[in-house]
C-alpha positions as CSV (number, residue, x, y, z in Angstrom):
1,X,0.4,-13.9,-1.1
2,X,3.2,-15.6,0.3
3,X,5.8,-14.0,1.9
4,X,8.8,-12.5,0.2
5,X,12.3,-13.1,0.7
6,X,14.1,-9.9,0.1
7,X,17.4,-11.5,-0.5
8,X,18.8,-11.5,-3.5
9,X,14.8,-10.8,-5.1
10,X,14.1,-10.0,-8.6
11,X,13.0,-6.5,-7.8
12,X,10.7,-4.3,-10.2
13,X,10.7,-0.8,-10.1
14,X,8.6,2.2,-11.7
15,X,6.9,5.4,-10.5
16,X,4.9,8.7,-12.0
17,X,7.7,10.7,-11.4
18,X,9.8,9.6,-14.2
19,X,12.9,7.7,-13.8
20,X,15.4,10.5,-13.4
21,X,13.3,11.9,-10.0
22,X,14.8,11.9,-6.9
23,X,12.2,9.4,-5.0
24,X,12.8,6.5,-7.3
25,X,16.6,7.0,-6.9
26,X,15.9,6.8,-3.4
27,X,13.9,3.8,-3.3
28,X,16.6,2.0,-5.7
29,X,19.1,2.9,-3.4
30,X,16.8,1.5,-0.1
31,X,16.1,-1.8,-3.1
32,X,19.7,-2.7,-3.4
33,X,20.1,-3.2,0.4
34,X,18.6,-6.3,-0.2
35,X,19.5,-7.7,-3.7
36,X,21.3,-6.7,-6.6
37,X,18.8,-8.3,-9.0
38,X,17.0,-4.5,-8.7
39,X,15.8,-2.9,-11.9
40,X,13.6,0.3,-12.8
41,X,11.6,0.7,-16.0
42,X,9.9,3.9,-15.1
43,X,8.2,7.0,-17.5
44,X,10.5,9.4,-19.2
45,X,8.5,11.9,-18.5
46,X,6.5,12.9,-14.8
47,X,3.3,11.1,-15.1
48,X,1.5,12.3,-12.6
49,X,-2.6,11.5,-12.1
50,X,-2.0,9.1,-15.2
51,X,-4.3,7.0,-12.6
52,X,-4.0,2.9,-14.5
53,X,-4.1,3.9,-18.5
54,X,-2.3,2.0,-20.8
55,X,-1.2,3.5,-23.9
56,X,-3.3,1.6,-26.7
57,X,-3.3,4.4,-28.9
58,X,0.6,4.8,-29.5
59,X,3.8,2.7,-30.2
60,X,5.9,3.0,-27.0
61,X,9.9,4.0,-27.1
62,X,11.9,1.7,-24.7
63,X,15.1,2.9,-24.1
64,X,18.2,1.8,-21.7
65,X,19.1,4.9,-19.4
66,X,21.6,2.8,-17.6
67,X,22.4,-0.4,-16.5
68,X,19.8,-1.9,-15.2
69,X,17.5,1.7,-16.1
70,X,14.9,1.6,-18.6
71,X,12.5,4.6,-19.6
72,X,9.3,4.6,-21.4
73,X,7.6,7.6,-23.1
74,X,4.1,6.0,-21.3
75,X,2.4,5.3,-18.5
76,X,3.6,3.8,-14.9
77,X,1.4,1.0,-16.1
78,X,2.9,0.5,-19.3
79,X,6.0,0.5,-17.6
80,X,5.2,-2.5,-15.7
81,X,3.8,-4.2,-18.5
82,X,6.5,-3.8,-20.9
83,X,9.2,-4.4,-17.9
84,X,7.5,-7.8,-17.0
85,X,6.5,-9.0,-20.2
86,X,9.9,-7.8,-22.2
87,X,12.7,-6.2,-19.9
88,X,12.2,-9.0,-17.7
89,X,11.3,-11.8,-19.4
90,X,13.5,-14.3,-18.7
91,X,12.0,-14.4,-15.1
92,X,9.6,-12.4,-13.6
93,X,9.9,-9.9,-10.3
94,X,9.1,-11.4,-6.8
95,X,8.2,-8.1,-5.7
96,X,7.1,-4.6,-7.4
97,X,7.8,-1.3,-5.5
98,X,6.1,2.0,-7.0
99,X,7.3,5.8,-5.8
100,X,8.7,6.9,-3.7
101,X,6.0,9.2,-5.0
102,X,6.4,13.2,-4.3
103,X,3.6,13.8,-2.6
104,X,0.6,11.2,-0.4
105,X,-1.8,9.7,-2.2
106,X,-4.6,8.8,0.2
107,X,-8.3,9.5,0.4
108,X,-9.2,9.9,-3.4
109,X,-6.1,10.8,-4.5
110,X,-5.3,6.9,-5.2
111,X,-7.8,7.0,-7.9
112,X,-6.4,9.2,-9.9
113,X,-2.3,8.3,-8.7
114,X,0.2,6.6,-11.4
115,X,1.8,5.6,-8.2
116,X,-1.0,3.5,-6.9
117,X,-2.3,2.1,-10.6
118,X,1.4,0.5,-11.4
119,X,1.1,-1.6,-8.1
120,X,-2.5,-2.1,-9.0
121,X,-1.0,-3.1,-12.5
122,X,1.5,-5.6,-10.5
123,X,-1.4,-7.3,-8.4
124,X,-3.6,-8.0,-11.5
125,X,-0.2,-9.8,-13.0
126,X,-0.4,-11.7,-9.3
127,X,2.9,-10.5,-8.5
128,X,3.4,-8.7,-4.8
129,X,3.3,-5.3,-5.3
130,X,4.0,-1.8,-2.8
131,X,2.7,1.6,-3.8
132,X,4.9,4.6,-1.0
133,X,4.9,8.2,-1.4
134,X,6.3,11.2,0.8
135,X,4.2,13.6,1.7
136,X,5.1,17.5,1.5
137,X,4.5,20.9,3.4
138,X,1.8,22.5,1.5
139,X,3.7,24.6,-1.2
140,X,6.7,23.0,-0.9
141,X,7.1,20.3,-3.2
142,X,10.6,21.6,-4.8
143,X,12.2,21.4,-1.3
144,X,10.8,17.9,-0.1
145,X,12.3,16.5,3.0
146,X,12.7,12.3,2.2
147,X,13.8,12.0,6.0
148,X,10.8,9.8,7.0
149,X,11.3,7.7,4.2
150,X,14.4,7.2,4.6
151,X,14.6,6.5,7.7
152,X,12.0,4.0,7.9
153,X,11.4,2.5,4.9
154,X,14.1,-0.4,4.9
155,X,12.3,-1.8,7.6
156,X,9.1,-1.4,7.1
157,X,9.3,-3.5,3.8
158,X,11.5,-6.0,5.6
159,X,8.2,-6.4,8.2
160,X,5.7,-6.1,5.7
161,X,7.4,-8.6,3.3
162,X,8.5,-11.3,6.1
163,X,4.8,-11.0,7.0
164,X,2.8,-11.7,3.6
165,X,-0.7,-10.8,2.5
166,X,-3.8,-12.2,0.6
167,X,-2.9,-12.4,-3.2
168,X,-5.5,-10.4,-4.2
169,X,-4.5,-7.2,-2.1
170,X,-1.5,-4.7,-2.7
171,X,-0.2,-2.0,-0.2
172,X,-0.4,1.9,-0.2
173,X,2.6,3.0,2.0
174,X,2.3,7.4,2.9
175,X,4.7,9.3,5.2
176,X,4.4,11.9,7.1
177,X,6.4,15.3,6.1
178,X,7.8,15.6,9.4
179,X,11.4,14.7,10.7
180,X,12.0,11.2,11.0
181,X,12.3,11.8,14.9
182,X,8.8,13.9,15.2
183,X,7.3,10.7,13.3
184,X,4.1,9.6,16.1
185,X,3.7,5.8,14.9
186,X,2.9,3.4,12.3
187,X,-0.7,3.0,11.8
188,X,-2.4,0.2,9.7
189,X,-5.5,2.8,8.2
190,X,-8.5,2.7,5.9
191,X,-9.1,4.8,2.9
192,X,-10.8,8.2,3.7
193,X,-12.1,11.1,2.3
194,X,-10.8,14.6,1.3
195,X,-12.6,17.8,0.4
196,X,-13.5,18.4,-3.7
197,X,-12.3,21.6,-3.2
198,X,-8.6,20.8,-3.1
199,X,-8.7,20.2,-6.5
200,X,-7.9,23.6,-8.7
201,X,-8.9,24.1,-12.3
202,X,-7.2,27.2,-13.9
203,X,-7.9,28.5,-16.8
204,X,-4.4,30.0,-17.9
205,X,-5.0,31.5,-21.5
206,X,-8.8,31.6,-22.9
207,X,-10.1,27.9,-22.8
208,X,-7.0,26.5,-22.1
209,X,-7.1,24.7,-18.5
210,X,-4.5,23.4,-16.0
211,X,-5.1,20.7,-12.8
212,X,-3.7,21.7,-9.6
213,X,-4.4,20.1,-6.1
214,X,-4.0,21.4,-2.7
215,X,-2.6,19.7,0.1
216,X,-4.6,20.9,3.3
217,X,-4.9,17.5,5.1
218,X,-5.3,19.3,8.6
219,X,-8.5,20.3,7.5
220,X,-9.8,17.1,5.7
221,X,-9.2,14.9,8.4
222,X,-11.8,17.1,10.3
223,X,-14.1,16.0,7.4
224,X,-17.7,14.1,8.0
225,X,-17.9,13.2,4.6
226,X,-18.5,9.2,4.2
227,X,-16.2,7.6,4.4
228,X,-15.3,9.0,7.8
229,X,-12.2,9.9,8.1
230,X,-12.3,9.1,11.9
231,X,-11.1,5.3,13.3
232,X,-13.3,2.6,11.7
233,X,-13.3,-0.6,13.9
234,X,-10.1,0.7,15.6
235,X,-8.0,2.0,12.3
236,X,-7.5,5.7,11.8
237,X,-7.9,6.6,7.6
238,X,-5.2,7.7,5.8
239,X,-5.7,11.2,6.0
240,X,-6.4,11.5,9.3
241,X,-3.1,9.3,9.6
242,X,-0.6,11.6,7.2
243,X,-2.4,14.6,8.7
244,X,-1.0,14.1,12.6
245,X,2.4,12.6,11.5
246,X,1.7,8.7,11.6
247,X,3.2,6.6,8.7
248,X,0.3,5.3,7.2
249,X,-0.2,1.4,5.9
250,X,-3.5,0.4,3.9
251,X,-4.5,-2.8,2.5
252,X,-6.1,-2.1,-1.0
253,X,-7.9,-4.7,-3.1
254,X,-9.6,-4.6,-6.5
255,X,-12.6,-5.2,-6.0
256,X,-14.5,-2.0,-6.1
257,X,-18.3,-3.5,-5.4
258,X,-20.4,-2.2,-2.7
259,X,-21.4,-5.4,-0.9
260,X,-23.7,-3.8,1.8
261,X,-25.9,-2.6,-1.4
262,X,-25.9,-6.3,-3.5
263,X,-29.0,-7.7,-1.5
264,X,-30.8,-4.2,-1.3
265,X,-30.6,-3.9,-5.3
266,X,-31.4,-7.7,-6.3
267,X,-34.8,-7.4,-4.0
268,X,-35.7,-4.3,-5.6
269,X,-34.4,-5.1,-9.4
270,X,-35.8,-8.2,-8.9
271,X,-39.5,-7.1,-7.8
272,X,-39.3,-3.9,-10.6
273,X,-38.7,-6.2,-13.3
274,X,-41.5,-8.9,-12.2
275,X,-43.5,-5.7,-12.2
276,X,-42.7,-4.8,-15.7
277,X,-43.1,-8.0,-17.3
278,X,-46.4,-8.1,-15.6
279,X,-47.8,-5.2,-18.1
280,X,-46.4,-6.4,-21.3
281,X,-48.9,-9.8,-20.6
């Protein structure tokens, strides 16, 4: 995509959070440091691991919080539906900006993040989209430090945007929980790979179950577990990124097919199905 010019941009934002949590108001705040034209339609309610559902099977309640605040009793991606297709539709967003999440979302965590599937959402309606999120001490997510963000945020997406990227690629933004002043570097990373156990299922009253997820990245970015979570042609992952206080940047894309395996599977396909239509003659 192009690049974008902050100034005075049509600026779309949402998150899982809902819209009364204290990252989006951040990131509204950072927003309107470059235009006025800023506007949030965002979930009434925390949608967190919504991953990219849309809400086919229920009428949706649009409602003005404030000027220029919209809620939505759905999903961060019906929030950027409905706020491109309706709240905005007298001209659409030149840029979409999703969190600031409470929490990373890196490794597998994006497949299941609201946070990531609302830029996601963006991209597939060809419109540039940024996915951030803070990361937290372990236990701590009531008493989240935003200094990293904060601090560097502004000028991050003034880089980022001035810069551009291919249209069919949206950006995963993590920082560290650290002081902005114990922050190592900004690293440009790859996805990587977390442990299966951080994810807790409880079973709080007989057969009724709760999700929980740790957050022990010191000890998944030790993981050897494709895919690696060591450098990759010179780029740390994620983890290993939020993990030893780096601000980590990825590039994500749609397109979820394995292209080492396409010529692997069309030899052998190809030579099992010439081998079964040779029996039925």
């Amino acid at each position: 995509m192009p690049s974008v010019k902050l100034e005075n941009a049509r600026i779309l934002i949402t998150n899982d959070d809902g819209y009364s949590a204290e990252g989006i108001k951040i990131l509204t705040t950072i927003a309107k440091e470059f235009s006025d034209d800023v506007w949030v339609v965002a979930p009434e309610y925390e949608k967190s691991g919504a991953s990219h559902a849309l809400s086919f099977q229920n009428a949706l309640n649009l409602k003005e919080q404030a000027q220029k605040v919209y809620s939505i009793d759905g999903t961060p991606s019906d929030c950027i539906a409905i706020g491109i297709s309706h709240v905005l539709k007298d001209k659409r967003p030149d840029l979409i900006l999703s969190g600031i999440n409470s929490g990373c979302n890196v490794g597998e965590d994006v497949t299941y993040s609201g946070t990531i599937a609302a830029a996601m959402e963006g991209l597939i309606r060809r419109i540039p989209s940024i996915a951030i999120s803070q990361n937290y001490e372990a236990g701590k997510k009531n008493v989240i430090s935003w200094d990293s963000s904060k601090h560097f945020l502004k000028d991050i997406l003034t880089d980022i945007t001035n810069l551009g990227w291919d249209s069919n690629v949206f950006m995963n933004i993590n920082f560290p929980y650290c002081q902005s002043d114990k922050v190592k570097s900004i690293q440009i990373t790859t996805q990587g790979n977390r442990d299966t156990d951080d994810l807790i299922i409880n079973e709080v009253e007989n057969n009724l179950f709760r999700f929980g997820l740790r957050r022990r990245l010191e000890e998944n970015a030790k993981l050897t577990l494709p895919p690696l979570n060591m450098a990759v042609d010179g780029f740390m992952s994620d983890v290993e990124a939020i993990a030893n206080q780096h601000i980590s940047i990825t590039p994500f894309h749609l397109d979820l097919t394995h292209h080492g395996s396409l010529n692997h599977l069309k030899t052998s396909i190809t030579v099992s199905y010439t081998h079964l239509r040779a029996h039925e003659t």
